[in-house]
C-alpha positions as CSV (number, residue, x, y, z in Angstrom):
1,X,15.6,33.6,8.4
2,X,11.7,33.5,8.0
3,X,9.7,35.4,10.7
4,X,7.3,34.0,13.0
5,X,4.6,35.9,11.4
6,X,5.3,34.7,7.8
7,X,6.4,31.0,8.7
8,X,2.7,30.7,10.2
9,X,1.2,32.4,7.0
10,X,3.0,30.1,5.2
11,X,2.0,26.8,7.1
12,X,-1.8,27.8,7.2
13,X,-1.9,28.6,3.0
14,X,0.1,25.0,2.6
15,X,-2.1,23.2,5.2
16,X,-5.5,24.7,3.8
17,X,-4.1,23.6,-0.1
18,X,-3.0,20.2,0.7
19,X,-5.9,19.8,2.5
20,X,-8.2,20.5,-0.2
21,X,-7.1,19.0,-3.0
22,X,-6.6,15.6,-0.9
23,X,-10.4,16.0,0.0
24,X,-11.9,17.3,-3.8
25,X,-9.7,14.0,-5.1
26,X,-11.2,11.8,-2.5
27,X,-14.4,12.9,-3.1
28,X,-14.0,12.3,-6.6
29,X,-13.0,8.9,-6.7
30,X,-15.8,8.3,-3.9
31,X,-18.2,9.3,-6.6
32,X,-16.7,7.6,-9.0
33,X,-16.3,4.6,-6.6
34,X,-20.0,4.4,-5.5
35,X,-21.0,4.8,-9.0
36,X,-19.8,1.5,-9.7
37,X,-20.5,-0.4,-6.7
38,X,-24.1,0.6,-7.5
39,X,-23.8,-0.5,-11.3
40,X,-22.3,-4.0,-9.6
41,X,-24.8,-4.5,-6.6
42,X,-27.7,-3.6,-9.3
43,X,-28.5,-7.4,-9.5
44,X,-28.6,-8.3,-5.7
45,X,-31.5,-8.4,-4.0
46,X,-31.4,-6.4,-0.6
47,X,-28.5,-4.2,-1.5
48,X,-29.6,-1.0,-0.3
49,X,-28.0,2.3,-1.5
50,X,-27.2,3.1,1.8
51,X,-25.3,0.2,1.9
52,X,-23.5,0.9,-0.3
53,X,-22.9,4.0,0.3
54,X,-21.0,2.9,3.3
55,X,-19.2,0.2,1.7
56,X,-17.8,2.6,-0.8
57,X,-17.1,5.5,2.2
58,X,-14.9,2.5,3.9
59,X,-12.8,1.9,0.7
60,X,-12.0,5.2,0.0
61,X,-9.7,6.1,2.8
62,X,-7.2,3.5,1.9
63,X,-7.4,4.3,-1.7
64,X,-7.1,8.3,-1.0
65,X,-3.8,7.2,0.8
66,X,-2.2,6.1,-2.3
67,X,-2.6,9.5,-4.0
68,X,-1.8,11.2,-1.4
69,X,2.2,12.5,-2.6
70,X,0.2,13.7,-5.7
71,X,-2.2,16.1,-3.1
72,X,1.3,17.1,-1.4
73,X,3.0,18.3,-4.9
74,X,-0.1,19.8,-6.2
75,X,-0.6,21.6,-3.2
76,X,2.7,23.0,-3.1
77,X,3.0,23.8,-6.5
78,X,-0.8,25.5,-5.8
79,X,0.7,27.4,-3.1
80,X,3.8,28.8,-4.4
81,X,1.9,29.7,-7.7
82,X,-0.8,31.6,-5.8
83,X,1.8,33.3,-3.6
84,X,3.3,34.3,-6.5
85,X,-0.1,35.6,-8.5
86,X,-0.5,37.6,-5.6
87,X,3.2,39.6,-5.3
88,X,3.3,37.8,-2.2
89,X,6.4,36.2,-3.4
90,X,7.8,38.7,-4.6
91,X,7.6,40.9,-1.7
92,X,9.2,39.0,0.4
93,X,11.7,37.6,-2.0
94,X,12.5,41.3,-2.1
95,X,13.1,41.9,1.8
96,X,15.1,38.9,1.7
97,X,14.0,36.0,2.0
98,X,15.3,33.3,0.3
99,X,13.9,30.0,-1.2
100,X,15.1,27.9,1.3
101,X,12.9,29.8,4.2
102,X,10.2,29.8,2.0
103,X,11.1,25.7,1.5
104,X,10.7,25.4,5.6
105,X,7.2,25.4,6.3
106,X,6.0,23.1,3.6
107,X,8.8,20.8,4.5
108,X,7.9,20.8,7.7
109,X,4.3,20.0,6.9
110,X,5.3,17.4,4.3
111,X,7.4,15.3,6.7
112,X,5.0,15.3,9.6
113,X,2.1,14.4,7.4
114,X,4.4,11.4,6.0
115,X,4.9,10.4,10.0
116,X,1.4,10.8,11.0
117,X,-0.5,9.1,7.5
118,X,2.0,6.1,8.4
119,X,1.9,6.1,12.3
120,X,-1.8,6.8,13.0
121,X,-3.7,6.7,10.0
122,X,-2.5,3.9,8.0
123,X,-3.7,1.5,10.6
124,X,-6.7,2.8,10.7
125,X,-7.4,2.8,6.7
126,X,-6.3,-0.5,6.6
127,X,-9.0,-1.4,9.3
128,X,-11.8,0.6,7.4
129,X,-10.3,-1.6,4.2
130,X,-10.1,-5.4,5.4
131,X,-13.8,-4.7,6.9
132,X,-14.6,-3.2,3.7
133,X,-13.4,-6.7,2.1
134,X,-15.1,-8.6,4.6
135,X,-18.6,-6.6,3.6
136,X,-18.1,-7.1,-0.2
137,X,-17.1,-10.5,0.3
138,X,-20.5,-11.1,1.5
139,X,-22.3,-8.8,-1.3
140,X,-20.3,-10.0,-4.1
141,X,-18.4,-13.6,-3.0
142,X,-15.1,-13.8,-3.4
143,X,-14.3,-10.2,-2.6
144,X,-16.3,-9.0,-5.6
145,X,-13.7,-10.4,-8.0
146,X,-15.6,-13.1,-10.0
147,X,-13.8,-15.2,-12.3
148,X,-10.3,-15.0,-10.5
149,X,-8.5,-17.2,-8.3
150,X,-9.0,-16.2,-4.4
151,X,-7.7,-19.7,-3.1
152,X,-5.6,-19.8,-0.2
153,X,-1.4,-21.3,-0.3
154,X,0.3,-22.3,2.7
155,X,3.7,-23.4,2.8
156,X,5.0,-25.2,5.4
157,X,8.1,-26.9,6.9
158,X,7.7,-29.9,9.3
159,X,9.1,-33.3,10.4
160,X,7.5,-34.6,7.5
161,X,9.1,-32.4,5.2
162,X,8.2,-29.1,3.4
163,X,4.1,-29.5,1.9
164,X,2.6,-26.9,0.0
165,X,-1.6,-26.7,0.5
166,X,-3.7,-25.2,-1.4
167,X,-7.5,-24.1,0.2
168,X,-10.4,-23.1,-1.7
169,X,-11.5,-21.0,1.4
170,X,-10.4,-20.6,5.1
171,X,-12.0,-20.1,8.4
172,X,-11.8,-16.8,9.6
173,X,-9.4,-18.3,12.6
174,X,-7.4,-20.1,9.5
175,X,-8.0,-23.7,11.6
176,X,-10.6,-25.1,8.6
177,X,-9.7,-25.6,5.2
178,X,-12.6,-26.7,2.3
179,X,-11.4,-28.2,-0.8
180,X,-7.7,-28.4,0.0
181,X,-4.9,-30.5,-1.6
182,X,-1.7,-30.9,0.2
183,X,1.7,-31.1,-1.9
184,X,4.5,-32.9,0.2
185,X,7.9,-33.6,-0.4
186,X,10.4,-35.6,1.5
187,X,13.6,-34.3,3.2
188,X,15.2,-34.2,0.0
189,X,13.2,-32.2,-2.2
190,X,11.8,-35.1,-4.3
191,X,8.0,-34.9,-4.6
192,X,6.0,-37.9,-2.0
193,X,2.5,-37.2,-2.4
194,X,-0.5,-35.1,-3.5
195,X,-3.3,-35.1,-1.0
196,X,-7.2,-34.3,-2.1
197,X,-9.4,-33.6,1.1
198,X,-12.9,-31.8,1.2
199,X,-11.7,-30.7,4.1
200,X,-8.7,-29.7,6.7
201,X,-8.7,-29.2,10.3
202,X,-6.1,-27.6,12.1
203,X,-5.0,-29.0,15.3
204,X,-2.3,-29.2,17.7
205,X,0.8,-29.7,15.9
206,X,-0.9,-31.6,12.9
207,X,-3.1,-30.9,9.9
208,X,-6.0,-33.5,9.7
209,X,-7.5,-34.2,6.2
210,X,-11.2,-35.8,6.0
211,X,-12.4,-38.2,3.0
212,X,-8.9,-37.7,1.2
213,X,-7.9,-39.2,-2.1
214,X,-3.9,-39.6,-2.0
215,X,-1.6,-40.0,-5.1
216,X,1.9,-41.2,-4.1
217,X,4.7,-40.4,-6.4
218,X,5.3,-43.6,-9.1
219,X,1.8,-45.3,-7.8
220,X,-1.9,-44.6,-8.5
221,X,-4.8,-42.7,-7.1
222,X,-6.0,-44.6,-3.6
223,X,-9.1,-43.2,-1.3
224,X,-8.4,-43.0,2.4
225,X,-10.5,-41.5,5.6
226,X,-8.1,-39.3,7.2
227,X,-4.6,-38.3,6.8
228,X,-2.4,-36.4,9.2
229,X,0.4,-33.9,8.4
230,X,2.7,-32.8,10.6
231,X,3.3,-29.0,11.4
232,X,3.9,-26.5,13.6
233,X,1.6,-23.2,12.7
234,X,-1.1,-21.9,14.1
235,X,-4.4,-20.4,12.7
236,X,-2.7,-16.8,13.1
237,X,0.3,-17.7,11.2
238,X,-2.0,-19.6,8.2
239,X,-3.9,-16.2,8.1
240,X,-1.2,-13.8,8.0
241,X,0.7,-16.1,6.1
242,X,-1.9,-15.5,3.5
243,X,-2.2,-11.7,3.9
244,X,-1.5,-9.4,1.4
245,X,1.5,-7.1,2.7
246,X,-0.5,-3.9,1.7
247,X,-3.8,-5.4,3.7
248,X,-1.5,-5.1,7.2
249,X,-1.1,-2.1,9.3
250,X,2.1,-0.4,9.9
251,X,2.6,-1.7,12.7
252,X,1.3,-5.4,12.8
253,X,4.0,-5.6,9.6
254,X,7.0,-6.8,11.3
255,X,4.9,-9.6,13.4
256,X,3.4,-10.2,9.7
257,X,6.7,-11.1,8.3
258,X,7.6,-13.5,11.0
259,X,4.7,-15.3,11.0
260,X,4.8,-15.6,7.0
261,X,9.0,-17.0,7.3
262,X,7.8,-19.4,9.9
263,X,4.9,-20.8,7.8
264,X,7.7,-21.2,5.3
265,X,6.5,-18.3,3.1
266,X,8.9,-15.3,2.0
267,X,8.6,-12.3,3.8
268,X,10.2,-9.9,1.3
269,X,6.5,-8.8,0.9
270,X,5.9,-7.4,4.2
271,X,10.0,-6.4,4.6
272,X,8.7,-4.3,1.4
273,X,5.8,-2.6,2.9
274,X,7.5,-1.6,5.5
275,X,10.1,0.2,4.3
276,X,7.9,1.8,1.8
277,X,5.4,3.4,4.4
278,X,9.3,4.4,6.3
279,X,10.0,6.2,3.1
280,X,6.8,8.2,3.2
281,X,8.2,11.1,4.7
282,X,10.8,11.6,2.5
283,X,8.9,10.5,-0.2
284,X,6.6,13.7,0.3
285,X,9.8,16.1,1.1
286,X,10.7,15.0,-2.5
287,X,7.6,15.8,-3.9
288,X,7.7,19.5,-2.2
289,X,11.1,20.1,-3.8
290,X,10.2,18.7,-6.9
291,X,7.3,21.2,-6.9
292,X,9.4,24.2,-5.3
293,X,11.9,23.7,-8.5
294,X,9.2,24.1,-11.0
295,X,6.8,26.9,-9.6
296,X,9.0,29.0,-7.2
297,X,9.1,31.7,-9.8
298,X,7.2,34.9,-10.8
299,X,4.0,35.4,-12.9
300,X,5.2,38.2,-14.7
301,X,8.1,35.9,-16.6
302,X,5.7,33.2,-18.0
303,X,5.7,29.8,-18.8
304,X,2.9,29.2,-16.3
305,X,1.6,26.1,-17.9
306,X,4.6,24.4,-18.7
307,X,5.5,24.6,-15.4
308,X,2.7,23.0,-14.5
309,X,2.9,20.3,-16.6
310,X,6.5,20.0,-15.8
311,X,5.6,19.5,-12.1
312,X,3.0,17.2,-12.3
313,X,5.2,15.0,-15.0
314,X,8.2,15.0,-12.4
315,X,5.8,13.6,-10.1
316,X,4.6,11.2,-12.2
317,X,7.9,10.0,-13.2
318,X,8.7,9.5,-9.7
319,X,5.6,7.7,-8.9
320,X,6.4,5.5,-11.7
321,X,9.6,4.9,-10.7
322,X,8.6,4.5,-7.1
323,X,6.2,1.4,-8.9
324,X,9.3,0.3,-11.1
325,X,11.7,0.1,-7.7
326,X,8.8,-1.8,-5.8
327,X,8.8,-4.3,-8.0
328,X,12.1,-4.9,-8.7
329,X,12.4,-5.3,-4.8
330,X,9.0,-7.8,-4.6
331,X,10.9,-10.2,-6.9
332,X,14.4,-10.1,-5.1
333,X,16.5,-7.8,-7.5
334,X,16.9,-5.7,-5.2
335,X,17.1,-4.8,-1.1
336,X,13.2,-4.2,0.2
337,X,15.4,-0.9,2.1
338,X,17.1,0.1,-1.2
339,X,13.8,-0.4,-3.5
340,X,12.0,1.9,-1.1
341,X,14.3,4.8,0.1
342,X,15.8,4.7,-3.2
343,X,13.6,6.8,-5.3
344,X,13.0,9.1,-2.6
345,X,16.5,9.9,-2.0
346,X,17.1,10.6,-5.6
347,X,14.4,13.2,-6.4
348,X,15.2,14.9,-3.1
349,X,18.9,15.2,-4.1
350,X,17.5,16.7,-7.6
351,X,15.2,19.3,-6.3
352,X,18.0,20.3,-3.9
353,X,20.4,20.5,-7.4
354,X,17.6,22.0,-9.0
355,X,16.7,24.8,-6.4
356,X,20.5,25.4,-6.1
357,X,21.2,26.5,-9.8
358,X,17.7,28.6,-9.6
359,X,18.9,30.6,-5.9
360,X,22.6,30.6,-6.5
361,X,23.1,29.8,-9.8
């Protein structure tokens, strides 16, 4: 078994590795980030560079935790490759140690980092990001995406049947709507009536629409003052309703869900998420086996850059098919809990297969 001595060796090389090429990458894409918020902001009167320097420095985080299994495999591959430019590797390979105690510390490291990124810092990007939102919004309107479609849906369930309603903006307590319309069908699915307000006011068990124009299935277009709709939300549940999954903390995600299946919405988008930040750990154990299986060799035999390539190319392939499963799983194909462990499990089970025909052929 490893030694004290050389399992704390070990951790501090992987640790200082990982560490660094997460923060040269995320100081790259800051660059490359603020770049372009100055190029955008250009045009605006009063937007300071300092400014935007901050906006960009509260985006980053959250975008930096998206590449983080790539800093995990190129750190390990860094590690084992440097270990092994050294004769570190070999010497200790030669006193016995096998790969799987050299496997132990970076393990280690790679699961706890997947518990803490999800458990402590995920909240906290996501914070840094939705106020990061709320600052653009105000630079750039509409979250800096012009031309696109930021309106709000709601659906909703009531005595009055199920009504879809459709906002050009919200309150920020989700109780005033500005340019909505209101789709409602009966008990029976059939479509009742579209309903045009300039605005919607959410109170007590009812939706009140102001200056309306209804359309009533098989008559015409008729003006009205006000027109109640029955429902049972609350300006919480509009909002999170609304909310992107990825835009929710870790742990606000299961309330998330509920409130979205209440307001009628599907929750497979927060179910998702969820299980996607559970998978993290593993997902970064898979990426240090992947990378043990293509760099835990010597210098002296070779084939340094294909290895490289090779690991980096695993990783992508699992990335992509980490992408491929989440999607399948967003559109109901397949379990939220199978889409996101899946990919995971797999590569892990191939580096173990992989490691096992190198160490014991």
């Amino acid at each position: 078994m490893i030694g004290w001595t050389l399992g704390r060796y070990l951790t501090g090389r992987f640790l200082l590795t990982i560490s660094s090429v997460f923060v040269m990458i995320s100081g790259m894409i800051y660059v490359v980030d603020f770049v372009e918020l100055l190029r955008r902001a250009s045009n605006i009167q009063g937007a300071a560079s300092g400014f935007i320097a901050y906006l960009s420095l509260l985006r980053i985080p959250w975008i930096s935790e998206q590449i983080m299994p790539f800093c995990v495999l190129s750190g390990t591959m860094g590690t084992f490759l440097l270990l092994s430019r050294k004769s570190e590797l070999l010497v200790a390979r030669a006193v016995g140690v096998s790969a799987w105690d050299f496997l132990a510390p970076p393990v280690a490291i790679a699961a706890l980092t997947g518990i803490l990124s999800v458990a402590a810092l995920n909240p906290v990007f996501v914070h840094m990001k939705n106020h990061a939102d709320a600052l653009e919004s105000q630079l750039f309107g509409r979250n800096g995406k012009q031309g696109e479609d930021s309106s709000l849906w709601i659906r909703q369930k009531s005595v009055d049947g199920e009504a879809f309603i459709r906002a050009r903006e919200a309150s920020p307590d989700g109780t005033k709507l500005t340019g909505a319309t209101a789709f409602i069908f009966d008990s029976s699915g059939a479509f009742s009536q579209r309903v045009e307000a300039q605005k919607g006011t959410l109170l007590p068990g009812v939706w009140q629409f102001d200056n309306v124009r209804i359309t009533s299935h098989g008559e015409g277009e008729a003006p009205a003052g006000t027109f109640l709709l029955a429902s049972a939300l609350t300006g919480e549940e509009v909002l999170q309703g609304a909310a992107a999954p990825d835009s929710v903390s870790f742990w606000d995600l299961p309330n998330a869900r509920k409130s979205a299946e209440a307001a009628g919405l599907d929750g497979t988008g927060f179910r998702l998420q969820f299980h996607m930040l559970m998978a993290r750990p593993l997902l970064f154990v898979a990426m240090v086996l992947i990378a043990a299986a293509f760099s835990l060799r010597f210098f002296r035999f070779g084939g340094i850059g294909k290895m490289i390539f090779g690991g980096m190319g695993a990783g992508f392939m699992l990335n992509a098919a980490v992408k491929f499963t989440a999607d399948l799983g967003g559109a109901g194909l397949l379990s939220p809990a199978v889409a996101a462990w899946s990919p995971a499990a797999v590569a892990s089970l191939l580096g173990v297969f992989a490691l096992l025909n190198q160490e014991d052929g």
